[in-house]
C-alpha positions in Angstrom: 16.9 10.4 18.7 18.2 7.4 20.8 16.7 6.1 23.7 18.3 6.7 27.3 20.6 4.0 28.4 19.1 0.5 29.7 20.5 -1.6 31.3 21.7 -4.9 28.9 19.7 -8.0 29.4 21.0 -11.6 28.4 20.0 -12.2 24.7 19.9 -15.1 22.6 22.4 -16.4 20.0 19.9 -16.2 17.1 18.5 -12.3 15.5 15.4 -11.4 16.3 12.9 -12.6 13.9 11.8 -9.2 12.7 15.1 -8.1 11.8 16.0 -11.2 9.8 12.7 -10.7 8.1 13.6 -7.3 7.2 17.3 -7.7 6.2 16.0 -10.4 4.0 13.7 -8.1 2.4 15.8 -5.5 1.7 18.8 -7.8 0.4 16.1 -8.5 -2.1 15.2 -5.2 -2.6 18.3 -4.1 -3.3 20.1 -6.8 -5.3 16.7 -8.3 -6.9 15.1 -5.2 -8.0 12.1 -6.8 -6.1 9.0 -4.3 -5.1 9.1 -3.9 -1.4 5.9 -4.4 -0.2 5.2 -7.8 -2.4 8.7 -9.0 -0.8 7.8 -8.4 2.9 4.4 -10.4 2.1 6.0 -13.0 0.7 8.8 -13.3 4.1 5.9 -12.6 6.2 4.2 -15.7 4.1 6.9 -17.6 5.0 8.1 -16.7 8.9 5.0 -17.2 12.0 6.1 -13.6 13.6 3.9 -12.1 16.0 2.1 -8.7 15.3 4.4 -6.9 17.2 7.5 -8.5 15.2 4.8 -7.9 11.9 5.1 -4.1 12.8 8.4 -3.6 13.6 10.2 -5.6 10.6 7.4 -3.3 8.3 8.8 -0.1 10.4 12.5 -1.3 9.4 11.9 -2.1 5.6 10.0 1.2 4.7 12.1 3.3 6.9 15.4 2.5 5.6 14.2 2.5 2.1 12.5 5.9 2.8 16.0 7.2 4.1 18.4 5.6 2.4 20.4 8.2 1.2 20.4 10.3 4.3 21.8 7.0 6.2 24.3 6.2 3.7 25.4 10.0 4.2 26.3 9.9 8.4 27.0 6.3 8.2 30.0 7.1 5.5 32.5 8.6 8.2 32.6 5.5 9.9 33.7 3.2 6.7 36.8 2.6 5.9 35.1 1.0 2.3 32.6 3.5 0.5 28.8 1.9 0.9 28.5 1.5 -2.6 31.0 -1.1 -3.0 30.0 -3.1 -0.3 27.8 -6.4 -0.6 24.6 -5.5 -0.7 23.8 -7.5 2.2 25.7 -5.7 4.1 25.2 -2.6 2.8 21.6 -3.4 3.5 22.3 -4.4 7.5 24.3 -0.9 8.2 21.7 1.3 6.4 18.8 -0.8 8.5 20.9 -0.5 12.2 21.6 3.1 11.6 17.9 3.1 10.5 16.7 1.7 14.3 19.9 4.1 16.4 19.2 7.6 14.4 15.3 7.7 14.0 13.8 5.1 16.5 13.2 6.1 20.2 12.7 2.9 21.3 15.0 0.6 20.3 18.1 -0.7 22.1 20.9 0.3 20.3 23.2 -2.8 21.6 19.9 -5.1 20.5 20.2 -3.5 16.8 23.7 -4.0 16.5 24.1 -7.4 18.3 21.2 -8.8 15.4 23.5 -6.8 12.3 26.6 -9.1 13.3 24.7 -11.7 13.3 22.9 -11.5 10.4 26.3 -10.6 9.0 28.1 -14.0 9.9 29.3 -16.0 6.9 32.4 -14.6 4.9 35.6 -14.1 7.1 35.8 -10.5 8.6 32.3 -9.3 7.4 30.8 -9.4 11.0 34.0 -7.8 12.5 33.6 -5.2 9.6 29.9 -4.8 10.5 30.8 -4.6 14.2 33.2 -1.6 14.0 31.3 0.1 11.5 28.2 0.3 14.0 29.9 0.5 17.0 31.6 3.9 16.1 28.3 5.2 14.3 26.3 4.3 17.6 29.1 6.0 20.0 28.1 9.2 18.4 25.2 11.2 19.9 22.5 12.9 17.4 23.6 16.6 17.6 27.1 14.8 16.0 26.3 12.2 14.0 25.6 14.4 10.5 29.0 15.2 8.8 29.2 18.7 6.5 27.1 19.0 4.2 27.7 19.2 0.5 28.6 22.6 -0.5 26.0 23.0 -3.2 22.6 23.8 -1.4 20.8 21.4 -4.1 23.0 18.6 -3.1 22.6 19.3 0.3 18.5 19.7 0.6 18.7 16.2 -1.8 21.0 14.5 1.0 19.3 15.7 4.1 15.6 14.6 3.0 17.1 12.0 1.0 16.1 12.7 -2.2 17.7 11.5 -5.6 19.0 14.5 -6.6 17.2 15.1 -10.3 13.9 14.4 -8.3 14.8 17.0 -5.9 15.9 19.7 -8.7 12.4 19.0 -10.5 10.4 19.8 -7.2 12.7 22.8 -6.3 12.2 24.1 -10.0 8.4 24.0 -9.9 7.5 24.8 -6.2 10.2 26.8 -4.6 12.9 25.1 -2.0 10.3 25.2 1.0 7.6 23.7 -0.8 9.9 21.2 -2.4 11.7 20.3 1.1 8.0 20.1 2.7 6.9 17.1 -0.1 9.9 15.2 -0.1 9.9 15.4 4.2 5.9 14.0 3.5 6.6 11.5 1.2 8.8 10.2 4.1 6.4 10.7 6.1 5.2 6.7 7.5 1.4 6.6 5.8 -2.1 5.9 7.7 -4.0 3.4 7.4 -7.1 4.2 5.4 -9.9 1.9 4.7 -13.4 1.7 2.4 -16.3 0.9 3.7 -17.8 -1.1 1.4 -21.4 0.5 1.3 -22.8 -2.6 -0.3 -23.1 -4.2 3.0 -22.4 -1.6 5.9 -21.6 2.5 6.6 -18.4 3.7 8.1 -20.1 4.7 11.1 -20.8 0.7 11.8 -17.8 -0.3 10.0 -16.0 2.2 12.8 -18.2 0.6 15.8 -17.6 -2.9 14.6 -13.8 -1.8 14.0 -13.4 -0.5 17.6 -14.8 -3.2 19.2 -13.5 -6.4 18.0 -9.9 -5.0 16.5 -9.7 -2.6 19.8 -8.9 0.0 17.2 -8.6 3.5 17.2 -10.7 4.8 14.0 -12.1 8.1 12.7 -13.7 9.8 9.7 -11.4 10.4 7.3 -11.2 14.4 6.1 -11.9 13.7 2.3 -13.4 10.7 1.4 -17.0 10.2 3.0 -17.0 6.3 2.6 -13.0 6.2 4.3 -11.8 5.8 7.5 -8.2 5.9 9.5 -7.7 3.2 11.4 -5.0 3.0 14.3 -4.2 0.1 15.8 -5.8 -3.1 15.2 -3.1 -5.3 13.6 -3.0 -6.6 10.1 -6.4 -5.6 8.3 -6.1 -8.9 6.3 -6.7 -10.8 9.6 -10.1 -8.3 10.6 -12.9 -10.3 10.3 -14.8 -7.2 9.0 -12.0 -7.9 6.3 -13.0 -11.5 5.8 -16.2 -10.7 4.9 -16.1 -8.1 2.7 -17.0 -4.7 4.5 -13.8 -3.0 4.0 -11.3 -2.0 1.2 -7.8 -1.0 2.0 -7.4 2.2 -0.4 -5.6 5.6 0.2 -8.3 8.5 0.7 -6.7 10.1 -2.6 -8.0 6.9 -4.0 -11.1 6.7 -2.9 -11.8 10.3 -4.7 -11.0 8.9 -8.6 -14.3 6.8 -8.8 -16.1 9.8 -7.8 -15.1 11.7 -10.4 -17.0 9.8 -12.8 -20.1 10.0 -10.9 -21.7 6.8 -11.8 -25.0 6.2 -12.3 -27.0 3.0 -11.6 -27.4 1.1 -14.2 -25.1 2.6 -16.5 -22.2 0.5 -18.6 -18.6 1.6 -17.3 -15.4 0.7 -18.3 -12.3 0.8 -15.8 -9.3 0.0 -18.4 -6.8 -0.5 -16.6 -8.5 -2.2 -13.7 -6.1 -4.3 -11.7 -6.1 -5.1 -8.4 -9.7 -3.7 -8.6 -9.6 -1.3 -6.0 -11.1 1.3 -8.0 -13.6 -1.5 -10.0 -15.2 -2.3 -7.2 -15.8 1.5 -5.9 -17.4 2.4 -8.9 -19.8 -0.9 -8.1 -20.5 0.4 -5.2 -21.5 3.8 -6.5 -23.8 2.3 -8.6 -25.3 0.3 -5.5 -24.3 -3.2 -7.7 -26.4 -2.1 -10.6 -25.3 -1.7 -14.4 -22.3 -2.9 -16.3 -18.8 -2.8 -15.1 -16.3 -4.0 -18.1 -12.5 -4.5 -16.1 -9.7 -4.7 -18.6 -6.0 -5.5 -17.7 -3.4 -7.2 -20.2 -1.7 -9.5 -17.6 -4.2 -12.6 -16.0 -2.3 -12.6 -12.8 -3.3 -9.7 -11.9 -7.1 -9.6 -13.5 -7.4 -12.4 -11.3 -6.7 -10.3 -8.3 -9.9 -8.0 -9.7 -12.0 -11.3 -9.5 -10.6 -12.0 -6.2 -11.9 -8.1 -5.0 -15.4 -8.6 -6.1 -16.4 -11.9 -4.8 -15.3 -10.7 -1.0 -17.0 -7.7 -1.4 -20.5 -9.2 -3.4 -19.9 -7.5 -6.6 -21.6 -8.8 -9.4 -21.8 -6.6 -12.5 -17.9 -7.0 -12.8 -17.0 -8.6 -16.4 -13.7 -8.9 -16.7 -11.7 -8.9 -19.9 -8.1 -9.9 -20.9 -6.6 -7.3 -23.0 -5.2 -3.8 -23.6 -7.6 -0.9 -24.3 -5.4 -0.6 -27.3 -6.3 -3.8 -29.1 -10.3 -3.8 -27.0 -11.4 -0.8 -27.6 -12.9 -1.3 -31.4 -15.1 -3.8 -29.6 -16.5 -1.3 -27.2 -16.8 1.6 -29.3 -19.5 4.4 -28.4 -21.0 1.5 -25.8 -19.5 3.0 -22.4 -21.6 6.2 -20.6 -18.3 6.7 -18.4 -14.9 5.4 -18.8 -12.0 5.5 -15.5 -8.3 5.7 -17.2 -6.5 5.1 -13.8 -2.8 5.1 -15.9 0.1 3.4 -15.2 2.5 5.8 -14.4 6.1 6.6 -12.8 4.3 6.7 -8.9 6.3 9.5 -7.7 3.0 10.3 -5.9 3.2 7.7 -3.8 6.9 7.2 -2.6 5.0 7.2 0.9 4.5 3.7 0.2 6.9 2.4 -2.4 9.9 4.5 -1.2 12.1 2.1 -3.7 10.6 3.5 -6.4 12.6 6.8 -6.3 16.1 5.2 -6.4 14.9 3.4 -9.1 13.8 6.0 -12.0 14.9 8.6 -13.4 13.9 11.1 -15.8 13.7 9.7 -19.1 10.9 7.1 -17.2 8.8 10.1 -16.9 8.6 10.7 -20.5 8.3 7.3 -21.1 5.8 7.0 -19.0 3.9 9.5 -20.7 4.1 8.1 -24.1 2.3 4.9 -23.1 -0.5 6.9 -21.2 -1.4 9.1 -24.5 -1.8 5.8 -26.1 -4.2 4.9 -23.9 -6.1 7.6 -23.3 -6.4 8.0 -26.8 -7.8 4.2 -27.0 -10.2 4.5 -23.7 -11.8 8.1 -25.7 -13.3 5.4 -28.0 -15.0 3.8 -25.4 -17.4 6.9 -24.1 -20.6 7.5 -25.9 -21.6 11.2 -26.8 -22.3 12.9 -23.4 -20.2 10.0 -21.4 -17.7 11.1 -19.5 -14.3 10.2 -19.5 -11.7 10.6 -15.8 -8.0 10.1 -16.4 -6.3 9.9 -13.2 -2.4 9.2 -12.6 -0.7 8.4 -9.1 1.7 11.3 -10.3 2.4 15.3 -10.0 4.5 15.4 -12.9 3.1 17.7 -15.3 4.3 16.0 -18.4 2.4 12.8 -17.1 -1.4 14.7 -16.8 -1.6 18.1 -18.2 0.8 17.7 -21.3 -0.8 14.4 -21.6 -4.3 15.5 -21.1 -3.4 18.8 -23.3 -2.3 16.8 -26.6 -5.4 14.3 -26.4 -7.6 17.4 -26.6 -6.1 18.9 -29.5 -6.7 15.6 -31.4 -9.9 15.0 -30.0 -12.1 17.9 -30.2 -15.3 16.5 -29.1 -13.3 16.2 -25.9 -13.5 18.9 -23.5 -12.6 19.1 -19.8 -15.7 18.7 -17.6 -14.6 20.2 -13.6 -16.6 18.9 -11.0 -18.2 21.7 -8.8 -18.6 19.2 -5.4 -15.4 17.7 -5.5 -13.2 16.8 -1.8 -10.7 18.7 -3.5 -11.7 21.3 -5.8 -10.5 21.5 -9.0 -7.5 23.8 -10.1 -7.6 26.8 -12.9 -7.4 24.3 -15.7 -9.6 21.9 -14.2 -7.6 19.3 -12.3 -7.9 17.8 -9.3 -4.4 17.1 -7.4 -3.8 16.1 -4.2 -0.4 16.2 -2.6 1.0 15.0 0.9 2.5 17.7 2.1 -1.3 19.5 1.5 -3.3 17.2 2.3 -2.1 14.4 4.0 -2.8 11.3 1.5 -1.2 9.9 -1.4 -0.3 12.3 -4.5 -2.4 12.0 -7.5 -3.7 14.3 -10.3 -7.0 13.6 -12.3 -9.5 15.3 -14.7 -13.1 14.7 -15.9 -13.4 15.0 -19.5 -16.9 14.6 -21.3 -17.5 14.1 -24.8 -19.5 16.8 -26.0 
């Protein structure tokens, strides 16, 4: 929907910060291959924007990543040049001002066009092109602006969610068109902001207080997770001084429920394989009130660093971390673990919520991939667990071929394996013993995870 019409005020040569910021972004999104969320930090890095220009040039980046292929669909009847062809700078600056006209209330449409033509200024014609292009696309009103659909009804569910197409004929194929069309509009859906409580030095209900009164933010329980809250408002949580010093964790409430399912004890030695950034480390320090043995593994230093980072701001001390894969570590650690987390790398169609590149960027052969690399690990981790440990595989995945087919061909070759179902879980448990949670059902990230214990 557009907002009604205002009357023009005298603007500035130069774009508005926020916009240059995003269209910088997503050039490198799109012709880098660059992740968006590590891009945006790193122009935000870079640029002094206020945290009003912080939230809009966010709301641009996601949001035309997250639509992309609907926008390239109504924005196509006003190019005389088809969108792929274009320089992906510009293809970049249409998709985000037809982004701001078509699905934000509140901008300016003549604001969002004047900062596209001059973002567009370099080569000869390119901001005349850009001009006409948006000017036609902005003259039309919302009940016109969508062109026919494509004939097949596949095509067409794909285009108006904006949906790869093979993604959206996987979903249709195991839940049904409604359920399919209500999972792709959620994983659109903009995310909340969830934080930890870091229980080592606080509670959510002070956490909250604290959180209300110095960010002025508007925060409540969240549903699943008893340690989580959603927080409204408040700015960037890295500037919170609850942040600074260590009370809080950003993390997803599906998150939060992983390191639960191992049920750590105090005192106990746990291995989290595949540990980085350490979100997941540090929750099962927490659980064990920073008592016991925590061994971190991760092959790539970078990013075990980012696990040290986690627990010296939240004052967690039994971390040990450890340079490796669980492949080539685990002989080193066999039998010695009384619960290991598998948290596997996977294809992340759970959480296109918040990496909405990463569904134009794989396809279906990654989810088989995928999977290959996560039996190998698994099998590794099994090692690990002492008789009556427990093992938790988790992936940030629905696909069936990256948990139960996975999970199904470990236990045939591991037969002191067996699956282990949690009775108390936030969500319980399905017929063969998973836990999954899904967007469109419950309003967080999509994940899938079982206990297994060795018996």
């Amino acid at each position: 929907m557009t907002a009604a019409p205002q009357r023009r005020p005298a603007r500035a040569p130069g774009p508005s910060p926020a916009r240059a910021v995003a269209a910088r972004t997503l050039e490198r999104v799109e012709t880098d291959g660059a992740f968006a969320d590590l891009a945006l930090d790193a122009e935000l890095r870079r640029h002094s924007l206020s945290p009003r220009d912080v939230a809009l040039a966010t709301e641009l980046v996601f949001g035309t990543l997250r639509w992309q292929r609907y926008l390239d669909w109504i924005l196509a009847p006003h190019s005389r040049r088809r969108l792929p062809a274009l320089d992906g700078r510009v293809r970049v600056l249409l998709r985000m001002t037809a982004y701001q006209i078509a699905c934000l209330e509140r901008i300016p449409a003549f604001a969002a066009v004047h900062d596209a033509v001059t973002l567009a200024r370099g080569a000869p014609g390119v901001a005349e092109y850009v001009n006409a292009v948006l000017r036609a696309f902005g003259r039309r009103g919302a009940a016109e602006r969508e062109p026919a659909p494509p004939d097949d009804p596949l095509e067409a569910l794909a285009t108006r969610a904006s949906f790869p197409t093979w993604l959206t004929a996987r979903w249709v194929g195991r839940y049904g068109a409604a359920e399919a069309e209500a999972l792709m509009r959620a994983s659109n859906a903009r995310p909340p902001l969830t934080v930890r409580a870091n229980t080592l030095r606080t509670s959510a209900g002070a956490l909250a207080a604290r959180l209300r009164d110095e960010e002025r933010a508007l925060v409540r329980a969240a549903p699943l997770a008893p340690d989580g809250l959603v927080v409204e408002g408040g700015g960037e949580p890295g500037r919170w001084r609850a942040f600074v010093e260590g009370l809080c964790v950003v993390q997803d409430e599906a998150s939060m429920l992983v390191a639960r399912l191992l049920e750590p004890a105090a005192g106990a030695t746990i291995a989290d394989v595949c540990a980085a950034p350490g979100t997941k480390t540090t929750h099962l320090a927490q659980l064990m009130g920073n008592r016991g043995r925590i061994v971190a593994f991760d092959p790539q230093p970078a990013r075990l660093a980012r696990v040290t980072e986690a627990t010296a701001r939240l004052g967690v001390t039994i971390v040990e971390t450890v340079e490796g894969t669980v492949e080539a570590l685990a002989p080193g650690w066999e039998d010695a673990c009384d619960g290991v987390l598998v948290d596997a790398p996977c294809s992340n169609l759970g959480v296109l919520r918040r990496h909405p590149e990463v569904k134009w960027r794989r396809q279906p052969a990654d989810v088989a991939a995928a999977a290959g690399r996560q039996r190998r690990i698994l099998g590794a981790a099994a090692g690990l667990v002492r008789r009556g440990g427990r093992l938790v595989y988790a992936t940030c995945s629905l696909e069936p071929e990256e948990n139960e087919d996975v999970v199904r061909d470990f236990l045939d070759t591991r037969r002191d394996f067996a699956i282990d179902a949690p009775a108390d879980a936030a969500v319980a448990p399905d017929a063969g013993g998973f836990v999954r949670c899904a967007p469109h059902r419950h309003g967080a990230d999509g994940f899938t995870a079982v206990r297994l214990r060795r018996v």
